[in-house]
C-alpha positions as CSV (number, residue, x, y, z in Angstrom):
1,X,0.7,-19.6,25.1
2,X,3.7,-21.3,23.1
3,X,1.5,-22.8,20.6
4,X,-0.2,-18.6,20.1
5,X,3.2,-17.6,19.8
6,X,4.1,-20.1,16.9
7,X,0.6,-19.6,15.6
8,X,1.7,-16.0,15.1
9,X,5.2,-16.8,13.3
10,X,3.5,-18.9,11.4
11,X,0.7,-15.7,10.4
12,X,4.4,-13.3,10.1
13,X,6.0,-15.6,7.7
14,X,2.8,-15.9,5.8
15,X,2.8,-12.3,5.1
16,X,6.8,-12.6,4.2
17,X,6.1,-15.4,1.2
18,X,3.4,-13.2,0.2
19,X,5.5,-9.8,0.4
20,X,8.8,-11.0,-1.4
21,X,7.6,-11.4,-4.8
22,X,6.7,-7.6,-4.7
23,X,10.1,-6.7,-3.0
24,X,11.8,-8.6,-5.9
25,X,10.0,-7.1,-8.6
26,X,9.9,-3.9,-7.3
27,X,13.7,-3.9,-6.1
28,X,14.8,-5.4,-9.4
29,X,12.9,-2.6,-11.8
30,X,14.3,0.0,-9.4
31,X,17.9,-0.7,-9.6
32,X,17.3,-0.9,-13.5
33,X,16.0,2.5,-13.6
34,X,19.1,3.8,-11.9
35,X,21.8,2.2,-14.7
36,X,23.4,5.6,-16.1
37,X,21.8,7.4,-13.7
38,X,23.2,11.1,-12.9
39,X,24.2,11.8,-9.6
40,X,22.8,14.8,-7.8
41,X,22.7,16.7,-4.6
42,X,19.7,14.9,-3.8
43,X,20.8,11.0,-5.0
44,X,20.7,9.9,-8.1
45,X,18.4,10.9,-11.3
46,X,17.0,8.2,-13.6
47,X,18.6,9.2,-17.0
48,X,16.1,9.9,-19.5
49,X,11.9,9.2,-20.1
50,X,11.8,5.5,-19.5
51,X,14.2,5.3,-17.2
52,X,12.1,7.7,-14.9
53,X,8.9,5.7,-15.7
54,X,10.9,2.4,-14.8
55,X,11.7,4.0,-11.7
56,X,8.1,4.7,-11.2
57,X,7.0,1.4,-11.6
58,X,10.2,-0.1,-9.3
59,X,8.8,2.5,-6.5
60,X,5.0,1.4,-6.7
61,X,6.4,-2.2,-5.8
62,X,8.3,-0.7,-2.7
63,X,5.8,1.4,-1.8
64,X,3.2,-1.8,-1.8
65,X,5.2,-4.0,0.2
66,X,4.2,-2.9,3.4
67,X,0.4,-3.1,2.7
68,X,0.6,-6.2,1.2
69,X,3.1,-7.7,4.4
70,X,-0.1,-6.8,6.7
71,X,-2.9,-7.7,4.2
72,X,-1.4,-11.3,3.8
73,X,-0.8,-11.4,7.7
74,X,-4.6,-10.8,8.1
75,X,-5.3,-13.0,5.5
76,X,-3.5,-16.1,7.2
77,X,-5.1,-15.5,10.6
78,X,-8.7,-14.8,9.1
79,X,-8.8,-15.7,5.7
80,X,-10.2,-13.8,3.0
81,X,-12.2,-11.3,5.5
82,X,-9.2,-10.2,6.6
83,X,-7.6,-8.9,3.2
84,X,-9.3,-5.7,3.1
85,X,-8.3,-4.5,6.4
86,X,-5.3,-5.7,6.4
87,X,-4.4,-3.8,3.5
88,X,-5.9,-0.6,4.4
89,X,-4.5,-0.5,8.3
90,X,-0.8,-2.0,6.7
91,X,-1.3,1.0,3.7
92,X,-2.5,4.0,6.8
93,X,0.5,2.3,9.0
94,X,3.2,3.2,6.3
95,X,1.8,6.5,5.6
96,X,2.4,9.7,7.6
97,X,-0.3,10.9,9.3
98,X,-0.9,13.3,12.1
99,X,-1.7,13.2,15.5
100,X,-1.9,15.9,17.8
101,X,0.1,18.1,15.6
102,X,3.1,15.7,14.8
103,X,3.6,14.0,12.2
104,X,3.8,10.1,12.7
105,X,4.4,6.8,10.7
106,X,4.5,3.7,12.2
107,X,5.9,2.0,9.3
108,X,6.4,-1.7,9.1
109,X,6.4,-2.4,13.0
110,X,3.1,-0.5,12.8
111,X,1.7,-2.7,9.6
112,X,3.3,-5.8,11.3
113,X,0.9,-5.0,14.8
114,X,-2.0,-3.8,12.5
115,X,-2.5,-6.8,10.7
116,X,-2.1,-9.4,13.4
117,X,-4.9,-7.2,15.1
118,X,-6.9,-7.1,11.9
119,X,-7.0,-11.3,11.4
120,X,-7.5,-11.7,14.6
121,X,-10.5,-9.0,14.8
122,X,-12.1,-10.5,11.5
123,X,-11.6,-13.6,13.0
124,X,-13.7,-13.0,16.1
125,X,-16.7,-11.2,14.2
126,X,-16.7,-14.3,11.4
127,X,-17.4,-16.2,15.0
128,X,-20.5,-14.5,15.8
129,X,-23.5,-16.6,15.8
130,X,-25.9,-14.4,13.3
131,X,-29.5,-14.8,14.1
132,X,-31.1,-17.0,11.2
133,X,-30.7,-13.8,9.0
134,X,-29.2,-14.8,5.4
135,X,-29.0,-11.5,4.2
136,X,-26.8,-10.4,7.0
137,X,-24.7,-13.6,7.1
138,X,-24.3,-12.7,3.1
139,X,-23.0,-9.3,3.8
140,X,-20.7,-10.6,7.0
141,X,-17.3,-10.9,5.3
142,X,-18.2,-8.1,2.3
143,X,-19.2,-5.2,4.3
144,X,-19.6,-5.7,8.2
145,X,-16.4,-7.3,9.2
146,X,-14.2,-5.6,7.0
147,X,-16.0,-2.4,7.4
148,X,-16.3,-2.8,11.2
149,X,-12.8,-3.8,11.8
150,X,-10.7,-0.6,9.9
151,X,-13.0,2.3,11.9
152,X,-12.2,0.2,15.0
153,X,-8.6,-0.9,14.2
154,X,-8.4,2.5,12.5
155,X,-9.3,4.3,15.6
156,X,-7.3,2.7,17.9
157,X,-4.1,3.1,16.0
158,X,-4.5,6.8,15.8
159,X,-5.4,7.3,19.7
160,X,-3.2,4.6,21.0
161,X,-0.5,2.4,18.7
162,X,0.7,5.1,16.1
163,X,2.9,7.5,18.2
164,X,5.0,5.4,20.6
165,X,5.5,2.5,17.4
166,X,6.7,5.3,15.0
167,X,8.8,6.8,18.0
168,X,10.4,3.4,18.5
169,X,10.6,2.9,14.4
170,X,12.2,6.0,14.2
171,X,14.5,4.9,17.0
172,X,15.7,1.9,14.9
173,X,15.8,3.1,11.9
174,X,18.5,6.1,13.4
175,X,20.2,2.8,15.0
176,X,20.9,1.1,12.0
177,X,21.5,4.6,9.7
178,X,24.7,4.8,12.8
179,X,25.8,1.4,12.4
180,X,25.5,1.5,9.2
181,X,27.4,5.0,9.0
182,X,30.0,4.0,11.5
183,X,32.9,1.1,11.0
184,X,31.6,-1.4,8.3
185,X,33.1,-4.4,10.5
186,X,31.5,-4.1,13.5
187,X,28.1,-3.6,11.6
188,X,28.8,-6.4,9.8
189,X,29.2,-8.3,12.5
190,X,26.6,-7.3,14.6
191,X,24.6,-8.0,11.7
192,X,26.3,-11.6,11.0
193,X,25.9,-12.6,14.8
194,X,21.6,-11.9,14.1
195,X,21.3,-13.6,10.7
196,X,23.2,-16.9,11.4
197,X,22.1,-17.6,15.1
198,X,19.6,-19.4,14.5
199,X,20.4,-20.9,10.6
200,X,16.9,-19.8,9.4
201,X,15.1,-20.1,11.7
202,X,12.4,-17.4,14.0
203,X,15.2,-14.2,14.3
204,X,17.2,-14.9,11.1
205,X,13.3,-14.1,9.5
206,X,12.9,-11.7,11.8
207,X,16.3,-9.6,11.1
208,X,15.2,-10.2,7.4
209,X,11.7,-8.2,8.0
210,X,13.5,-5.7,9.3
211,X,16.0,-5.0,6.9
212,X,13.6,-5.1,4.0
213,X,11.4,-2.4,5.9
214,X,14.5,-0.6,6.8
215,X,15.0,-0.3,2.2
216,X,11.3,1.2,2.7
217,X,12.4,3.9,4.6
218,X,15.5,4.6,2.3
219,X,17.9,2.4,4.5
220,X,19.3,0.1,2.0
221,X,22.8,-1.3,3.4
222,X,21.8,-3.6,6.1
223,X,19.7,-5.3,3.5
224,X,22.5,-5.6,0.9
225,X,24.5,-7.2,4.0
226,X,21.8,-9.9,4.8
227,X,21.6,-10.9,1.2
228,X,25.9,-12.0,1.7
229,X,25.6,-13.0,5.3
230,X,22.9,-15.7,4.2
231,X,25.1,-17.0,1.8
232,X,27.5,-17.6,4.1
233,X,27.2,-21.0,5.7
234,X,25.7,-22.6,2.7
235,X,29.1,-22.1,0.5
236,X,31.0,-22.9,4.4
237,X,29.3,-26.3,3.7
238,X,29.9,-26.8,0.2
239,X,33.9,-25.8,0.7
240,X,34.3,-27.9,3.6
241,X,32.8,-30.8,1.7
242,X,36.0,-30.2,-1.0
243,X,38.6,-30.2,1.7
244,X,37.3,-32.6,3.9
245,X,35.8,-34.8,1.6
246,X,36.2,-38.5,4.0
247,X,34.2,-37.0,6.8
248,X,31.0,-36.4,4.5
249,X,29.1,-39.3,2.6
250,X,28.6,-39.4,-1.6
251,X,24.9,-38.3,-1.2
252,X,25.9,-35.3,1.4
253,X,28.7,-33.9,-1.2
254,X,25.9,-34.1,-3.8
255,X,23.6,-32.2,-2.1
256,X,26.3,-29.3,-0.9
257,X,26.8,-28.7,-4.2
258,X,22.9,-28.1,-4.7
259,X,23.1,-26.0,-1.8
């Protein structure tokens, strides 16, 4: 059971590495878009032509970051037969669908559970022993398994998973808008308590997911507070290394400054 559980970190912060570079990109063309922007009743109004097209673009890269999160998580447990439906389950988990008459979006806790499943799913078909059949095995990863796994997965997330995991994204997302709306230093240091516990490690990541889903869903402050918070210890290091300098050695000094 403890080695599933690492094997499944291991699938998360494969679909992180993957993710960020759209994140960055996207997060980076965005706030470019917004420089002279006007201020409105709704939020703030890209000034000018380009500026609305660069806002465009910055927007296609948030709006692909969830997709690509699950597709790479599929990826990682399955390999390449899990792309497909990890893409298409992560892209149907981050959009609003509805069910029964409500309107539900799991979001990234949705594409997060949607694309384990997925890897896992394409997995077990890649595992099927085929009769001596080339022409099926051929089509295997191209059309059965990805085809097979998103009306399955597909299915199961619109009967089962997608109303009680948008309930509870909803639910945190609220949380963190109240936090975030409420005194700046507690928040802070609820937040600070979460990213530094363990100094990188399994629920520093996982606070970092979650923020960077929370700026998909137009939550953009705890986010901006990670981004300090991590930077924290790192210059803690480096200062303490000028102040106390005899307790460190000439090759530890060197590398707090690279740090």
């Amino acid at each position: 059971m403890k080695a599933f559980f690492k094997d499944v970190q291991k699938h998360l912060l494969s679909g992180v590495s993957f993710m960020m570079p759209i994140v960055v990109a996207g997060g980076v063309i965005l706030a470019i878009s917004l420089l002279g922007a006007k201020q409105t009743e709704t939020g703030l109004v890209p000034n000018g032509a380009i500026m609305t097209y660069l806002n465009q673009l910055g927007k296609a890269g948030m709006t692909l970051m969830i997709p690509v999160f699950a597709g790479y998580i599929a990826y990682s447990v399955a390999g390449r037969p899990g792309l497909t439906p990890g893409f298409i389950l992560g892209y149907i988990a981050n959009s609003a669908i509805t069910v029964n008459g409500v309107d539900v979006k799991a979001g990234f806790l949705g594409a997060l559970l949607l694309g384990l499943l997925a890897g896992y799913m394409a997995k077990w078909m890649k595992g099927w022993k085929i009769a001596k059949n080339k022409t099926i095995r051929t089509i295997m990863p191209i059309l059965i398994i990805p085809i097979g796994t998103v009306i399955v997965l597909g299915f199961a997330y619109y009967f089962i998973i997608a109303t009680p995991v948008s309930y509870l994204m909803t639910w945190l997302t609220q949380l963190m808008v109240t936090l975030n709306g409420g005194s700046k230093v507690v928040f802070a240091t609820f937040m600070g308590v979460f990213a530094e516990i363990d100094f990188g490690g399994p629920v520093t990541k996982s606070v970092s997911m979650f923020t960077l889903a929370l700026i998909n869903e137009g939550v953009a402050g705890p986010n901006g507070i990670f981004r300090i918070l991590v930077a924290v210890p790192p210059i803690g290091i480096f200062l303490s290394t000028l102040i106390a300098r005899n307790k460190y050695t000439e090759e530890e000094r060197d590398n707090a400054k690279a740090v």
